[in-house]
C-alpha positions in Angstrom: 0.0 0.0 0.0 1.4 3.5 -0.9 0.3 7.0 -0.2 0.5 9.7 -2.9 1.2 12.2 0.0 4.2 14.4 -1.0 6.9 13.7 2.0 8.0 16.9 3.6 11.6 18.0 2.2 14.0 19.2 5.1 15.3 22.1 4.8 19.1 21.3 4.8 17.9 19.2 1.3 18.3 19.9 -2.0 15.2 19.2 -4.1 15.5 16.7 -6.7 14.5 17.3 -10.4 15.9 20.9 -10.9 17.9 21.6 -14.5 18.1 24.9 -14.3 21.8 25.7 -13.0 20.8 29.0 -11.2 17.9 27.6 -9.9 20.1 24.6 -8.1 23.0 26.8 -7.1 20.5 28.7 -5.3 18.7 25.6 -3.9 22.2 24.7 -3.3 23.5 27.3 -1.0 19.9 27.7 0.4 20.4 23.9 1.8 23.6 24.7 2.8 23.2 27.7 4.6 20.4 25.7 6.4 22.6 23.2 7.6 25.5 25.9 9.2 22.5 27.4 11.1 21.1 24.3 12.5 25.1 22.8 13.3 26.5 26.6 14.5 23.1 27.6 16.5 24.8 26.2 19.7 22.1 28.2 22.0 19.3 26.4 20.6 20.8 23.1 20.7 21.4 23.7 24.2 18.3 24.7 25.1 16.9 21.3 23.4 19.4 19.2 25.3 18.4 20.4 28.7 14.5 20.8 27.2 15.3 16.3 27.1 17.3 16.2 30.1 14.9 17.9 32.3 12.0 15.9 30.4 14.3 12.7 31.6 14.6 13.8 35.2 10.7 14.7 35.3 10.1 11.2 33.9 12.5 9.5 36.7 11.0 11.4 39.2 7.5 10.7 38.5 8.3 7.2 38.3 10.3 6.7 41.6 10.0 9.4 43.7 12.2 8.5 47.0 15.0 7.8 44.6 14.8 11.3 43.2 14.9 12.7 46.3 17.9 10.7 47.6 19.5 11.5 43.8 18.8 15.8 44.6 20.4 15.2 48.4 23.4 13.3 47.3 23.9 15.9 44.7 23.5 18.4 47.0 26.3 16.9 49.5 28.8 16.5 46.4 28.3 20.4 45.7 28.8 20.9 49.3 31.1 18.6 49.9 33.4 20.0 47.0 33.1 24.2 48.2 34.1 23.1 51.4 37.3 21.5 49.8 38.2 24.2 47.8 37.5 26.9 50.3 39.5 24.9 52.6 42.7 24.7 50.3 42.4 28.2 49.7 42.3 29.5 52.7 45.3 27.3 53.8 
Protein backbone atom coordinates (compact mmCIF):
# COMPACT_ATOMS: atom_id res chain seq x y z
CA UNK A 1 0.00 0.00 0.00
CA UNK A 2 1.43 3.46 -0.86
CA UNK A 3 0.33 7.03 -0.22
CA UNK A 4 0.49 9.75 -2.95
CA UNK A 5 1.22 12.17 -0.02
CA UNK A 6 4.18 14.35 -0.99
CA UNK A 7 6.88 13.65 2.02
CA UNK A 8 7.97 16.91 3.62
CA UNK A 9 11.58 17.96 2.20
CA UNK A 10 13.98 19.19 5.14
CA UNK A 11 15.26 22.07 4.82
CA UNK A 12 19.07 21.26 4.75
CA UNK A 13 17.91 19.20 1.29
CA UNK A 14 18.27 19.87 -1.96
CA UNK A 15 15.17 19.21 -4.06
CA UNK A 16 15.53 16.72 -6.71
CA UNK A 17 14.49 17.31 -10.40
CA UNK A 18 15.92 20.92 -10.90
CA UNK A 19 17.90 21.63 -14.52
CA UNK A 20 18.10 24.94 -14.28
CA UNK A 21 21.76 25.68 -13.04
CA UNK A 22 20.81 28.99 -11.24
CA UNK A 23 17.86 27.65 -9.86
CA UNK A 24 20.12 24.59 -8.06
CA UNK A 25 22.99 26.82 -7.15
CA UNK A 26 20.50 28.73 -5.28
CA UNK A 27 18.74 25.63 -3.90
CA UNK A 28 22.16 24.73 -3.33
CA UNK A 29 23.47 27.30 -1.05
CA UNK A 30 19.88 27.66 0.45
CA UNK A 31 20.42 23.93 1.84
CA UNK A 32 23.62 24.66 2.81
CA UNK A 33 23.17 27.68 4.62
CA UNK A 34 20.39 25.70 6.43
CA UNK A 35 22.59 23.17 7.60
CA UNK A 36 25.46 25.88 9.21
CA UNK A 37 22.52 27.40 11.09
CA UNK A 38 21.09 24.33 12.53
CA UNK A 39 25.11 22.77 13.27
CA UNK A 40 26.47 26.57 14.47
CA UNK A 41 23.12 27.62 16.53
CA UNK A 42 24.83 26.15 19.72
CA UNK A 43 22.10 28.15 22.05
CA UNK A 44 19.32 26.40 20.60
CA UNK A 45 20.77 23.10 20.73
CA UNK A 46 21.36 23.67 24.25
CA UNK A 47 18.27 24.69 25.07
CA UNK A 48 16.95 21.30 23.45
CA UNK A 49 19.36 19.21 25.25
CA UNK A 50 18.43 20.37 28.70
CA UNK A 51 14.50 20.77 27.23
CA UNK A 52 15.31 16.29 27.12
CA UNK A 53 17.26 16.20 30.11
CA UNK A 54 14.86 17.90 32.30
CA UNK A 55 11.99 15.92 30.41
CA UNK A 56 14.28 12.67 31.60
CA UNK A 57 14.56 13.83 35.19
CA UNK A 58 10.69 14.73 35.25
CA UNK A 59 10.06 11.19 33.91
CA UNK A 60 12.50 9.52 36.66
CA UNK A 61 10.97 11.41 39.23
CA UNK A 62 7.49 10.66 38.48
CA UNK A 63 8.33 7.15 38.29
CA UNK A 64 10.28 6.67 41.58
CA UNK A 65 10.05 9.43 43.73
CA UNK A 66 12.15 8.47 46.96
CA UNK A 67 14.95 7.80 44.62
CA UNK A 68 14.82 11.27 43.18
CA UNK A 69 14.93 12.68 46.34
CA UNK A 70 17.86 10.72 47.64
CA UNK A 71 19.54 11.47 43.83
CA UNK A 72 18.81 15.76 44.59
CA UNK A 73 20.40 15.19 48.42
CA UNK A 74 23.45 13.28 47.26
CA UNK A 75 23.87 15.90 44.67
CA UNK A 76 23.48 18.44 47.05
CA UNK A 77 26.27 16.87 49.51
CA UNK A 78 28.76 16.49 46.39
CA UNK A 79 28.32 20.42 45.74
CA UNK A 80 28.80 20.93 49.34
CA UNK A 81 31.10 18.65 49.89
CA UNK A 82 33.36 19.96 47.05
CA UNK A 83 33.07 24.16 48.24
CA UNK A 84 34.08 23.06 51.39
CA UNK A 85 37.27 21.54 49.75
CA UNK A 86 38.18 24.24 47.78
CA UNK A 87 37.52 26.90 50.29
CA UNK A 88 39.52 24.87 52.60
CA UNK A 89 42.73 24.70 50.28
CA UNK A 90 42.35 28.17 49.66
CA UNK A 91 42.27 29.49 52.67
CA UNK A 92 45.29 27.31 53.77
Amino acid sequence: MSSDAPVPLPRTAVPLGITDPVEKARAELKATLAAIEVKANVPRRLSVKIDDAIDTARDFQRRSPALAAGAVILAAASVGAAVWAFVRSYSR
